[in-house]
FIKOLZA-1660 file (N, C-alpha, C; in steps of 0.1 Angstrom, whole numbers, plus 5000, padded with zeros to 4 digits):
% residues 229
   i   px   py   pz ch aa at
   1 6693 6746 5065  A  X  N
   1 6683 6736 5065  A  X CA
   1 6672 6739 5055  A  X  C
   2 6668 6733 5047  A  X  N
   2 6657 6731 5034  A  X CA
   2 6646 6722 5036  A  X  C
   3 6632 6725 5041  A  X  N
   3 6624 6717 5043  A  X CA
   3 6620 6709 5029  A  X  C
   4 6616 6693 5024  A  X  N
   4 6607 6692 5016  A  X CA
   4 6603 6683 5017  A  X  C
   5 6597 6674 5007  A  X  N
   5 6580 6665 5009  A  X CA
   5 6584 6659 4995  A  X  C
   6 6585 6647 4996  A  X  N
   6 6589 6637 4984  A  X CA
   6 6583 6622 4986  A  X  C
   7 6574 6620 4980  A  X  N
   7 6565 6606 4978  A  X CA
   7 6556 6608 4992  A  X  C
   8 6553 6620 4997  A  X  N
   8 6542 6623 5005  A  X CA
   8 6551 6622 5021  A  X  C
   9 6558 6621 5020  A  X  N
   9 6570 6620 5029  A  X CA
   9 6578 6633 5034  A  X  C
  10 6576 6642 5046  A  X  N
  10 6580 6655 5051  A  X CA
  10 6593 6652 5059  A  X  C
  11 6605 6659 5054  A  X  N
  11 6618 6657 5054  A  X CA
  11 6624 6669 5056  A  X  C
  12 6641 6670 5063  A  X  N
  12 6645 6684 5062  A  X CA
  12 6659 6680 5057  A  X  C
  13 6665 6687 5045  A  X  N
  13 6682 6684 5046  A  X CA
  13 6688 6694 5050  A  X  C
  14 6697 6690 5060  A  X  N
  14 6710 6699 5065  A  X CA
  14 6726 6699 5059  A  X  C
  15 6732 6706 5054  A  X  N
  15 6740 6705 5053  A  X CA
  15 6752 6699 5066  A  X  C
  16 6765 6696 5062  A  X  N
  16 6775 6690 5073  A  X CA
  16 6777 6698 5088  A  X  C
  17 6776 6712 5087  A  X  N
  17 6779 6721 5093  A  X CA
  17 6767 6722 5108  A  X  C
  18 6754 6726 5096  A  X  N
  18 6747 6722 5109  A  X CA
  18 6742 6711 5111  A  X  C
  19 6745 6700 5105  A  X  N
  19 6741 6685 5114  A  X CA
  19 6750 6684 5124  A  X  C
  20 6759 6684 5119  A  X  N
  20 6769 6692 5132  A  X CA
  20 6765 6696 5144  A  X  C
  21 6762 6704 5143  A  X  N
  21 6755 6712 5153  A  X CA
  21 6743 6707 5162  A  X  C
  22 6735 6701 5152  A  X  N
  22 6724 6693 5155  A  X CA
  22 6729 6686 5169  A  X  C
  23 6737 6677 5159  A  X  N
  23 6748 6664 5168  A  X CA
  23 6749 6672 5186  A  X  C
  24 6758 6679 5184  A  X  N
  24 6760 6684 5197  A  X CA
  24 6749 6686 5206  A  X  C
  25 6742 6691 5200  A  X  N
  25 6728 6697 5207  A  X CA
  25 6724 6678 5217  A  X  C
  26 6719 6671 5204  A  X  N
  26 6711 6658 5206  A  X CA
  26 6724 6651 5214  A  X  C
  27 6739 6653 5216  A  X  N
  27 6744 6649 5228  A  X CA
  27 6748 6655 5242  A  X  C
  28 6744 6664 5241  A  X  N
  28 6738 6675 5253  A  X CA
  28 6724 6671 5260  A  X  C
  29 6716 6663 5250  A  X  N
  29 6703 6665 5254  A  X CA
  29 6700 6655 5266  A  X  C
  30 6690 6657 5272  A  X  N
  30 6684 6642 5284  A  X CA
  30 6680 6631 5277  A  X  C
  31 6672 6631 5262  A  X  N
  31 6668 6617 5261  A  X CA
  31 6677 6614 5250  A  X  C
  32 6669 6602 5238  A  X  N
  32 6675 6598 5227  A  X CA
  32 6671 6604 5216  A  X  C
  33 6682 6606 5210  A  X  N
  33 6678 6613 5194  A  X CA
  33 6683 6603 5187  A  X  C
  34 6679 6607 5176  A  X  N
  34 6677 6595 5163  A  X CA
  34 6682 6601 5151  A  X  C
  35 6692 6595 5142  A  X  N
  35 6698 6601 5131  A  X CA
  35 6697 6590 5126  A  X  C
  36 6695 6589 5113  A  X  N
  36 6692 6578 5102  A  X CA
  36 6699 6583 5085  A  X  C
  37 6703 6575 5086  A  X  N
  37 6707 6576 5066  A  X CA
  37 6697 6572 5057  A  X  C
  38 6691 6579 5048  A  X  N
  38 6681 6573 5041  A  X CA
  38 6684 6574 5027  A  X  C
  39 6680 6567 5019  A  X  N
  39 6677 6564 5004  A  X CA
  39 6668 6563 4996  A  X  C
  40 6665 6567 4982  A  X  N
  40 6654 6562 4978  A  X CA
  40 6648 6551 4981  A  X  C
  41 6658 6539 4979  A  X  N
  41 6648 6525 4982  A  X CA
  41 6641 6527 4992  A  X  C
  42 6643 6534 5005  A  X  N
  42 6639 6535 5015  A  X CA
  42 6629 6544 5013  A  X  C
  43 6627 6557 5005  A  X  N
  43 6616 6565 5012  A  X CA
  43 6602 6561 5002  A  X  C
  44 6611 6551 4990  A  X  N
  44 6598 6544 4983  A  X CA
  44 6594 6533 4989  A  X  C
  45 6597 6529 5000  A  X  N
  45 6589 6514 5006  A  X CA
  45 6584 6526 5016  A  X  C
  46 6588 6535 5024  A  X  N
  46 6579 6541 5031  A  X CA
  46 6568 6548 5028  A  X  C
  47 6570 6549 5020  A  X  N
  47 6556 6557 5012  A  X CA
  47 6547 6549 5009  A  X  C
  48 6547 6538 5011  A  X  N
  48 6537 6528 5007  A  X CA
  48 6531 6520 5019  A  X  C
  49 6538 6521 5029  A  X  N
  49 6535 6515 5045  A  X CA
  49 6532 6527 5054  A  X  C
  50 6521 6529 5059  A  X  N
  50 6519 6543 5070  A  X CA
  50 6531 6541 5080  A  X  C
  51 6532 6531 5085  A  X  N
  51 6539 6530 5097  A  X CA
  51 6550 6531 5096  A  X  C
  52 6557 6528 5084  A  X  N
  52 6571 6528 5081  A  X CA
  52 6572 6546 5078  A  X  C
  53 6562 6548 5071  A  X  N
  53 6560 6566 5070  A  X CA
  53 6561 6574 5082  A  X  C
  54 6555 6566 5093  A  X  N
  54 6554 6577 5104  A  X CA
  54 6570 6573 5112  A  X  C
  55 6577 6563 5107  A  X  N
  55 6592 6560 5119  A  X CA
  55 6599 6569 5111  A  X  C
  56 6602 6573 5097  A  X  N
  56 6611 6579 5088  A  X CA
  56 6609 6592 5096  A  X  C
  57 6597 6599 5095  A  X  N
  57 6589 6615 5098  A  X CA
  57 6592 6616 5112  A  X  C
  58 6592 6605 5123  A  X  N
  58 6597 6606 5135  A  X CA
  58 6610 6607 5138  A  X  C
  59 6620 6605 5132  A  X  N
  59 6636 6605 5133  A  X CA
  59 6640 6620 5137  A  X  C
  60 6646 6625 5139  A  X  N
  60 6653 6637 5145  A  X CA
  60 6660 6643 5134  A  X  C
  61 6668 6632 5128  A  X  N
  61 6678 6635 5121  A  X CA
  61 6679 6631 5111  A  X  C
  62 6674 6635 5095  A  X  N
  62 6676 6623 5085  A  X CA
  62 6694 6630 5075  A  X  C
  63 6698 6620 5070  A  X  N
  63 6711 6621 5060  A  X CA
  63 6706 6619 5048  A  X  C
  64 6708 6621 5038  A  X  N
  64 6706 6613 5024  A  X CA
  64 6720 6609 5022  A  X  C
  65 6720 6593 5019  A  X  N
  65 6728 6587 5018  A  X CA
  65 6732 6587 5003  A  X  C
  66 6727 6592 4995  A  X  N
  66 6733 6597 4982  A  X CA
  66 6726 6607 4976  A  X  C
  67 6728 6611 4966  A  X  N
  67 6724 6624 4965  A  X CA
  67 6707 6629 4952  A  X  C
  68 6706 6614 4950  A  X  N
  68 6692 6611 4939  A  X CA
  68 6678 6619 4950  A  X  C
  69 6679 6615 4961  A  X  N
  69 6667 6624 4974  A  X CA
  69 6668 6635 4969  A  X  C
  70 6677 6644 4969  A  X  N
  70 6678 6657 4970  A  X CA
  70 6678 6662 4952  A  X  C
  71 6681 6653 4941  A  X  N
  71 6682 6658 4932  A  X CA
  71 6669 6656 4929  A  X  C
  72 6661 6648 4929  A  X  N
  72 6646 6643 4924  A  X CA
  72 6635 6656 4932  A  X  C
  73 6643 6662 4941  A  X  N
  73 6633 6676 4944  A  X CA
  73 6641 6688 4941  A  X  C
  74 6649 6691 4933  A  X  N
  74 6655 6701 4929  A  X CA
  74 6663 6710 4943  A  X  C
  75 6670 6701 4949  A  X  N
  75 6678 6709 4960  A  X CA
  75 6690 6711 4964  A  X  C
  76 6696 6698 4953  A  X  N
  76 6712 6692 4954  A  X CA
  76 6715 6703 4942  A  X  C
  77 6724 6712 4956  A  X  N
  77 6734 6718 4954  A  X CA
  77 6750 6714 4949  A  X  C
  78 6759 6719 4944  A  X  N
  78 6768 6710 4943  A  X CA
  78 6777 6708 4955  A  X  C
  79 6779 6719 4965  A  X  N
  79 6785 6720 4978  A  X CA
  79 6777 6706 4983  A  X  C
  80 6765 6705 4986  A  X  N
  80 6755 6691 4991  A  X CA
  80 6765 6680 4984  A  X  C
  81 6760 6679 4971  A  X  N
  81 6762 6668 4965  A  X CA
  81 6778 6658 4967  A  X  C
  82 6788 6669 4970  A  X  N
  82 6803 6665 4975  A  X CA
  82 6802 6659 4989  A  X  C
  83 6794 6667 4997  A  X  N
  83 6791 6667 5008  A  X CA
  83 6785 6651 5012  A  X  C
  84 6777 6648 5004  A  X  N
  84 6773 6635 5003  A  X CA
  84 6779 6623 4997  A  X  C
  85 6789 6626 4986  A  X  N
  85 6798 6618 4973  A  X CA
  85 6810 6611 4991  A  X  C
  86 6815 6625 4993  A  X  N
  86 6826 6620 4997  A  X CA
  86 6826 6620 5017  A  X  C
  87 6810 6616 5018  A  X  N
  87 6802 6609 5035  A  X CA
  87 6810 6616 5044  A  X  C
  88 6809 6633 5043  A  X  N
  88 6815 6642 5053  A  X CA
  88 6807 6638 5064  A  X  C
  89 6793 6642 5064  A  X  N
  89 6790 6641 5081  A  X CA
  89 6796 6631 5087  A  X  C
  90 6793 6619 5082  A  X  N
  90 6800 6602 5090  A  X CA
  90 6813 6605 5094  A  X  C
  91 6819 6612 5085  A  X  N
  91 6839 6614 5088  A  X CA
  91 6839 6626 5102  A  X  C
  92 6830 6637 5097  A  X  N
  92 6835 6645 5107  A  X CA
  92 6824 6639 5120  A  X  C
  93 6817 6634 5122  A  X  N
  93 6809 6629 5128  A  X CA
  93 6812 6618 5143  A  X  C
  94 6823 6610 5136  A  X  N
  94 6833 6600 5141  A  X CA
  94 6847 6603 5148  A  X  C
  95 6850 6619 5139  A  X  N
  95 6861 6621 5148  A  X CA
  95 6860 6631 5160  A  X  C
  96 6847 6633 5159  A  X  N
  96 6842 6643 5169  A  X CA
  96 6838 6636 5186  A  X  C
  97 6833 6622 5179  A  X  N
  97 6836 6611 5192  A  X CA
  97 6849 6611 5192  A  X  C
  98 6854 6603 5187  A  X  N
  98 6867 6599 5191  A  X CA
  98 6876 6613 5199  A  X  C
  99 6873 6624 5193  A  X  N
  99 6879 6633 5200  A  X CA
  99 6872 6636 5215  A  X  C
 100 6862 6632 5215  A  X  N
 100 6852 6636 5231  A  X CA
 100 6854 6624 5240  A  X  C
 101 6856 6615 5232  A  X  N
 101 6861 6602 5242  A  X CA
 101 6845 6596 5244  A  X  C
 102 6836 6598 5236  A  X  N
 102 6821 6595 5237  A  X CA
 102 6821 6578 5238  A  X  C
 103 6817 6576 5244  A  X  N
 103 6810 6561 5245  A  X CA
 103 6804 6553 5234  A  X  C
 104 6810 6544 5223  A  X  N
 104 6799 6539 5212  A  X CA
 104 6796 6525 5215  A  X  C
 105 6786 6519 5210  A  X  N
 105 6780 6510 5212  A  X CA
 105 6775 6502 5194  A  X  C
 106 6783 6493 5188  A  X  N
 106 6780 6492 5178  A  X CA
 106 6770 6478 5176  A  X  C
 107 6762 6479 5166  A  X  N
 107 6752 6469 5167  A  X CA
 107 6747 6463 5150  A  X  C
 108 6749 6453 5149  A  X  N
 108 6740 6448 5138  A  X CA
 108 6736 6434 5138  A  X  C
 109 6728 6431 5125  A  X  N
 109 6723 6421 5129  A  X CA
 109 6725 6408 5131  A  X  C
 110 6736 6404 5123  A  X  N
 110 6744 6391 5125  A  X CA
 110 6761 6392 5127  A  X  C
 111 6763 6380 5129  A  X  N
 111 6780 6381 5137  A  X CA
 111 6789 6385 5128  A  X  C
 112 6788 6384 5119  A  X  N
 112 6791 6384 5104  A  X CA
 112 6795 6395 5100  A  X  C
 113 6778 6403 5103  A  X  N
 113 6777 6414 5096  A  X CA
 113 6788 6422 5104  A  X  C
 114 6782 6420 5121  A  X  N
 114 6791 6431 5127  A  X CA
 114 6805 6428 5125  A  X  C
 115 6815 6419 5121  A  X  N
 115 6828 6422 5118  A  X CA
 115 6831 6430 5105  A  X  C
 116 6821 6423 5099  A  X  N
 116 6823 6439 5083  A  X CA
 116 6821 6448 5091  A  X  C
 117 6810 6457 5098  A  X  N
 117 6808 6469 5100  A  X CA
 117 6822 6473 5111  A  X  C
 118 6829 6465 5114  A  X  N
 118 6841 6468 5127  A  X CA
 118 6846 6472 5116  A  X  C
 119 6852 6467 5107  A  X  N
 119 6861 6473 5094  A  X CA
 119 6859 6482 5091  A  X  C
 120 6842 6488 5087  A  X  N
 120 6846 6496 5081  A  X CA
 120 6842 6511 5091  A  X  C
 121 6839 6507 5104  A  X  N
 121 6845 6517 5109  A  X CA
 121 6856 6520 5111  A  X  C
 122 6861 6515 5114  A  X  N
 122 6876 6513 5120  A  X CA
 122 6885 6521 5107  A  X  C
 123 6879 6518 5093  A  X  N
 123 6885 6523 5083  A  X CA
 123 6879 6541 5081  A  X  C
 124 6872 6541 5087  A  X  N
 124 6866 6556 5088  A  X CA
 124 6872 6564 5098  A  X  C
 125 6874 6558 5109  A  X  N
 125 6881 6565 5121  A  X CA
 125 6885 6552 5133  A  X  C
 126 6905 6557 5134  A  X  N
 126 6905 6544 5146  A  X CA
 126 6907 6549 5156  A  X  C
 127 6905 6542 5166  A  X  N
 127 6903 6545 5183  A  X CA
 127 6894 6549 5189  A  X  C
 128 6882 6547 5182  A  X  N
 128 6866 6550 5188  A  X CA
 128 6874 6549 5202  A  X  C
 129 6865 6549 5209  A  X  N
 129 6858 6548 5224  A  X CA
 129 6849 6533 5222  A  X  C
 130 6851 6522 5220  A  X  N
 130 6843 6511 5214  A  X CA
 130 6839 6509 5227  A  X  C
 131 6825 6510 5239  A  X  N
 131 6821 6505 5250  A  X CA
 131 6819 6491 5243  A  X  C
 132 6810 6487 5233  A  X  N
 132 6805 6473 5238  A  X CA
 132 6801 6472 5220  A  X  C
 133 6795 6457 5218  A  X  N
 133 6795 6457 5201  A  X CA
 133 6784 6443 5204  A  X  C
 134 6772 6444 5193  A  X  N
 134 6764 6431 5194  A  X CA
 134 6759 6431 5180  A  X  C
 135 6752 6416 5180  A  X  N
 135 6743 6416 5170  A  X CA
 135 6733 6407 5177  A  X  C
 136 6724 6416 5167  A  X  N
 136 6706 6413 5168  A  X CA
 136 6704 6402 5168  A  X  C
 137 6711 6389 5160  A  X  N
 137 6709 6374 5162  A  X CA
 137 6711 6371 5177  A  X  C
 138 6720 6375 5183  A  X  N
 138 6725 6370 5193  A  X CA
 138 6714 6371 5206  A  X  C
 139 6707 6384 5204  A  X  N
 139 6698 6386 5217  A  X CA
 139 6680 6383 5207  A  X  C
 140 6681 6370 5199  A  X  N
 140 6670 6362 5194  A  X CA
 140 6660 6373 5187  A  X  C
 141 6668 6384 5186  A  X  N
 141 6659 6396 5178  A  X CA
 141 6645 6398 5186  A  X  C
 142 6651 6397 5200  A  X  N
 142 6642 6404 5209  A  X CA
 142 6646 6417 5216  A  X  C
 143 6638 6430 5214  A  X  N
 143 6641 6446 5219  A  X CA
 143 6642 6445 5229  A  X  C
 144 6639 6437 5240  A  X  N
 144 6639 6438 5250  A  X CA
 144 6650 6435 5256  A  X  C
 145 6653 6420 5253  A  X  N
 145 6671 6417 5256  A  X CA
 145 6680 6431 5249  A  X  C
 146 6679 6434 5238  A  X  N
 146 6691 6442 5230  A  X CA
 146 6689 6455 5244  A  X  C
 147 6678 6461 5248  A  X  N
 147 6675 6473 5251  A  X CA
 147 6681 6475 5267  A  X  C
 148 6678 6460 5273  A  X  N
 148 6687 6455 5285  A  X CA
 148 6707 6455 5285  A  X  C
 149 6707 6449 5272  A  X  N
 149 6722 6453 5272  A  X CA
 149 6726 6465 5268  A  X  C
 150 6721 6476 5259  A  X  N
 150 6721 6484 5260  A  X CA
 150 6726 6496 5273  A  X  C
 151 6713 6490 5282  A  X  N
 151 6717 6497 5291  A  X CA
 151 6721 6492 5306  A  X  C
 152 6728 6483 5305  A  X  N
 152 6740 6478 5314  A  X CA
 152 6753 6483 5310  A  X  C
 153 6755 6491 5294  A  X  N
 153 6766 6493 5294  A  X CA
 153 6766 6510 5292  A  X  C
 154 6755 6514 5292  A  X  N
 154 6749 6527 5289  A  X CA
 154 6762 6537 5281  A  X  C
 155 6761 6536 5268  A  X  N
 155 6770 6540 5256  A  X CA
 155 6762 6556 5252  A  X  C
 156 6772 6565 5252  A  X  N
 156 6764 6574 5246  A  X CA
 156 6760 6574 5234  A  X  C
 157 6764 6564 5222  A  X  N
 157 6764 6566 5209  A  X CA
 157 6763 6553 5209  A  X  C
 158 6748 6548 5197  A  X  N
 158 6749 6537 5194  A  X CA
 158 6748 6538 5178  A  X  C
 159 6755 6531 5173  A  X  N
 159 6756 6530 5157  A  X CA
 159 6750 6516 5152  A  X  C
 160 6747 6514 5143  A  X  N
 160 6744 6506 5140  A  X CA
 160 6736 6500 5122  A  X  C
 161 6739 6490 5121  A  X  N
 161 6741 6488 5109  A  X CA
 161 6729 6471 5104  A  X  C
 162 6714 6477 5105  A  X  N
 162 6711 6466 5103  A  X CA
 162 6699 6466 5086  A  X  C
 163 6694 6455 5082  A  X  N
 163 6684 6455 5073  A  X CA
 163 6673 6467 5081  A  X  C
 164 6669 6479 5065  A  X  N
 164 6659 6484 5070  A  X CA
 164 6646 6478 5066  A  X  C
 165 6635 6479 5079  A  X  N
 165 6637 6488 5082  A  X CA
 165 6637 6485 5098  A  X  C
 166 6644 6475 5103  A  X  N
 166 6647 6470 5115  A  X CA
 166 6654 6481 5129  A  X  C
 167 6661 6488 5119  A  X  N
 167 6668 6497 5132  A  X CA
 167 6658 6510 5137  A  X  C
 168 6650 6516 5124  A  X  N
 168 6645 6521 5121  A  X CA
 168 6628 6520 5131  A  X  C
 169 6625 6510 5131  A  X  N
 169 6610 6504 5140  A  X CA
 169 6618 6506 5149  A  X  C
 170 6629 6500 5155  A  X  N
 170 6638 6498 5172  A  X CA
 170 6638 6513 5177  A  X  C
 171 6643 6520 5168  A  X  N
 171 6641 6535 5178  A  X CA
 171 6628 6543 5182  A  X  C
 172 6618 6537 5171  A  X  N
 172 6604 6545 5170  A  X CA
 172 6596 6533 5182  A  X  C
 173 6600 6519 5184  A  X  N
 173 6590 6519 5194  A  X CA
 173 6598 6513 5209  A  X  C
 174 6615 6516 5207  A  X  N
 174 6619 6512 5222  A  X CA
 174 6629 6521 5225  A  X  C
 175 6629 6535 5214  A  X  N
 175 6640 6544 5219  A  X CA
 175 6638 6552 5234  A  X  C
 176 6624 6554 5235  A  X  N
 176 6625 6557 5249  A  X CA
 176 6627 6552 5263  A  X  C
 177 6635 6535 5258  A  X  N
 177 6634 6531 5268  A  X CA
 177 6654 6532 5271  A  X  C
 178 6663 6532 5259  A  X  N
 178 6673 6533 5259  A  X CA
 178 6681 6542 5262  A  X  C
 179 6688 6538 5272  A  X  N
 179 6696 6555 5281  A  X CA
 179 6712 6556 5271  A  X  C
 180 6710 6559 5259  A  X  N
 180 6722 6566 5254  A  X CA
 180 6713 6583 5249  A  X  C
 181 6721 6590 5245  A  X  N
 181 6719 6601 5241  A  X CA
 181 6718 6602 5224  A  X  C
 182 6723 6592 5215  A  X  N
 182 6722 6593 5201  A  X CA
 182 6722 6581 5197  A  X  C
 183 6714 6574 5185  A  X  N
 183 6712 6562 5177  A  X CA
 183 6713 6569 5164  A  X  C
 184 6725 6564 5157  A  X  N
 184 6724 6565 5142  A  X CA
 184 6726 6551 5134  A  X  C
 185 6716 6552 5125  A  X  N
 185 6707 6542 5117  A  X CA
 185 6718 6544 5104  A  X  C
 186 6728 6530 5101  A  X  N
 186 6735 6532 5086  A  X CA
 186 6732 6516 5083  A  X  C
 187 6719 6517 5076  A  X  N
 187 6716 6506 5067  A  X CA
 187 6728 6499 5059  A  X  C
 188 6726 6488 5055  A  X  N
 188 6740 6483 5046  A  X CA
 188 6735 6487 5033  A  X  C
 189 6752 6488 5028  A  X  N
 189 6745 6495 5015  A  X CA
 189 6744 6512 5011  A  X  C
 190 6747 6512 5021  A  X  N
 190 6747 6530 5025  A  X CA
 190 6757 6535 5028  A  X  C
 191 6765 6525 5040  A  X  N
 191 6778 6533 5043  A  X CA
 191 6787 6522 5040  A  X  C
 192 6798 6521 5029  A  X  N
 192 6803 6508 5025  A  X CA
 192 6818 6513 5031  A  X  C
 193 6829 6505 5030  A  X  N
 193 6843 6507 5026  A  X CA
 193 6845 6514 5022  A  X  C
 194 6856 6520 5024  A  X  N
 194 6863 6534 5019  A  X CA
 194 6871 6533 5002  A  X  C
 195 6867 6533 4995  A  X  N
 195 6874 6528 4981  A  X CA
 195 6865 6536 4967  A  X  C
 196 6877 6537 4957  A  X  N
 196 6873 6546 4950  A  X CA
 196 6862 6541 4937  A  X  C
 197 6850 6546 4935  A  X  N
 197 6838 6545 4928  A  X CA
 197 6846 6539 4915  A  X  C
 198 6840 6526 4911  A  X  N
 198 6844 6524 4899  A  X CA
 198 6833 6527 4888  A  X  C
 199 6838 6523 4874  A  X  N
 199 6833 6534 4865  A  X CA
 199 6819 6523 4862  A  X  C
 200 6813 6508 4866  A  X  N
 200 6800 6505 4868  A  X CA
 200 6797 6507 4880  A  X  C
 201 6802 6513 4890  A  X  N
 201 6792 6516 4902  A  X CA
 201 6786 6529 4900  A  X  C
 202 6793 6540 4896  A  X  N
 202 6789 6550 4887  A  X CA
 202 6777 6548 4879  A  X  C
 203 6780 6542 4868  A  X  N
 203 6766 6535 4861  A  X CA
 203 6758 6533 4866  A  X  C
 204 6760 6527 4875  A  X  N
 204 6746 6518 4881  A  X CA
 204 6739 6533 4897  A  X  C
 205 6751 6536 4895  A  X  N
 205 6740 6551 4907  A  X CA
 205 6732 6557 4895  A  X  C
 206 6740 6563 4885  A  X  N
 206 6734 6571 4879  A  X CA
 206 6718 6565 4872  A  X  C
 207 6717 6550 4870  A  X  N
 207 6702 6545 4863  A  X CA
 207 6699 6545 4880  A  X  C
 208 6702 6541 4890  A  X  N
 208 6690 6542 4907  A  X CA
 208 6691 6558 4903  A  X  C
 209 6694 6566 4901  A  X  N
 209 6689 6580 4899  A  X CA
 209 6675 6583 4892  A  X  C
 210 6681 6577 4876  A  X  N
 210 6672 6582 4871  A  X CA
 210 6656 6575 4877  A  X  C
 211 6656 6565 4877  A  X  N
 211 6646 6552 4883  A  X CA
 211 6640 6558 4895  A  X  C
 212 6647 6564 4904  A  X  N
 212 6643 6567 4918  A  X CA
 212 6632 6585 4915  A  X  C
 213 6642 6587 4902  A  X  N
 213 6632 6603 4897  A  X CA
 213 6621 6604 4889  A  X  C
 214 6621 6591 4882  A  X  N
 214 6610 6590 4878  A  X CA
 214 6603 6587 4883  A  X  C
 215 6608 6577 4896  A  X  N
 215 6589 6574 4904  A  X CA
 215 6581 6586 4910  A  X  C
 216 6593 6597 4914  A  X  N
 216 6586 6608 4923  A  X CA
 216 6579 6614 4913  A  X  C
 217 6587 6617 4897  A  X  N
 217 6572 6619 4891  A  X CA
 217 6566 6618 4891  A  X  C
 218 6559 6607 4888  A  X  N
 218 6549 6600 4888  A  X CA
 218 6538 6599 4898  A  X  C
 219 6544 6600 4909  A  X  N
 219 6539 6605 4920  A  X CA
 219 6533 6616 4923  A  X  C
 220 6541 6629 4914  A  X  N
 220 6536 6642 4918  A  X CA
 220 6523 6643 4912  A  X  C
 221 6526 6633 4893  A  X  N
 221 6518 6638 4886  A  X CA
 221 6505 6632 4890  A  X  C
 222 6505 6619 4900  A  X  N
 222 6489 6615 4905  A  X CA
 222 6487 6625 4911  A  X  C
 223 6495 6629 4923  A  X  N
 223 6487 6637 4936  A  X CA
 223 6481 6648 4923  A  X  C
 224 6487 6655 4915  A  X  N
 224 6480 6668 4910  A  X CA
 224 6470 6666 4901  A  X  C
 225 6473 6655 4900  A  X  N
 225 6457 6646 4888  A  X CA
 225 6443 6642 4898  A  X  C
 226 6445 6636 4912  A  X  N
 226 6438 6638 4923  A  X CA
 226 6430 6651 4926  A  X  C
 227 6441 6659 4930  A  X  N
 227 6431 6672 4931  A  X CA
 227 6423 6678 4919  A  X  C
 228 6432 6675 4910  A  X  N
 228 6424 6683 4897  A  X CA
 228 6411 6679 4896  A  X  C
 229 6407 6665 4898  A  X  N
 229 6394 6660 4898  A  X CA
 229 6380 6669 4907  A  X  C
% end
């Protein structure tokens, strides 16, 4: 585990091995834990909203969903960086339910969405344990209905796949009311289809890299231009 602080933002990365670990622990536990995938886009709109700063810093569990987080603070190793390229935790993550017979509960935000996201689980690992599957349109994008069916079907795992930072607010102000043991947050966009990188999707990570490391620059170089004053 490597603690760091990027756009004012206090974060830890784990490698597969012990998120792993993590995992077991946070499905062992009495309440709900929270695992989230995050991205630049995301820790640069958080860094600019307190409140969206304090649901990221409250999570349990963060992922970098590509590897520009970790490169922009000098921590992406190359063991990490594969680790991330080729979405080990998610793989070994899914077959560890599937092997436990865990309870999942999948959720996004339109009817739509959730039949992509059934694919591309299903393309990640088949025979979940699938308890129950919704989207957020359906219960009028009210926490209260979702948090009700939730727990009428009481899933140990709920996944879910909606615009951030929607899923993200849902665990920070109604996770205590939801009786599963784990919520993981896979924004779209984050965890896609299983298919091999073509040579402009390549391109186009490599300029959200550079873009995403220059802002932390820029960033470092105010905070140090601040105190120098």
């Amino acid at each position: 585990m490597q603690k760091y602080t990027i756009l004012g933002i206090s974060l830890c990365d784990y490698g597969v091995r012990e998120a792993l670990r993590n995992t077991d622990g946070f499905l062992h536990s009495g309440g709900l834990n929270t695992v989230a995938y995050i991205s630049g886009t995301v820790l640069a709109q958080a860094s600019k909203e307190e409140g969206l700063k304090r649901c990221v810093e409250r999570i349990d569990m963060t992922i970098s969903a590509e590897p520009d987080v970790l490169e922009a603070v000098g921590i992406a190793g190359r063991n990490r960086v594969r680790e991330i390229d080729e979405q080990s935790y998610l793989r070994e993550l899914l077959r560890k339910l599937n092997r436990n017979r865990n309870g999942v509960y999948l959720l996004a935000e339109t009817d739509g969405g959730l039949e992509d996201f059934k694919d591309i689980i299903t393309e990640y690992q088949e025979n979940l344990y699938i308890r129950g599957c919704g989207a957020y349109e359906d219960f009028d994008r009210q926490p209260e209905r979702l948090v009700n069916a939730l727990n009428d079907l009481t899933p140990d795992v709920v996944i879910s796949r909606m615009p951030w930072p929607v899923d993200f607010s849902l665990t920070y102000e109604y996770g205590q009311y939801v009786n599963a043991r784990l919520w993981i947050s896979l924004p779209p966009g984050i965890v896609n289809p299983i298919r091999k990188a073509s040579f402009f999707a390549g391109m186009s990570r490599r300029l959200k890299n550079r873009l995403f490391t220059k802002q932390v620059n820029e960033y470092n170089n105010s905070q140090r231009t601040q105190r120098d004053r």
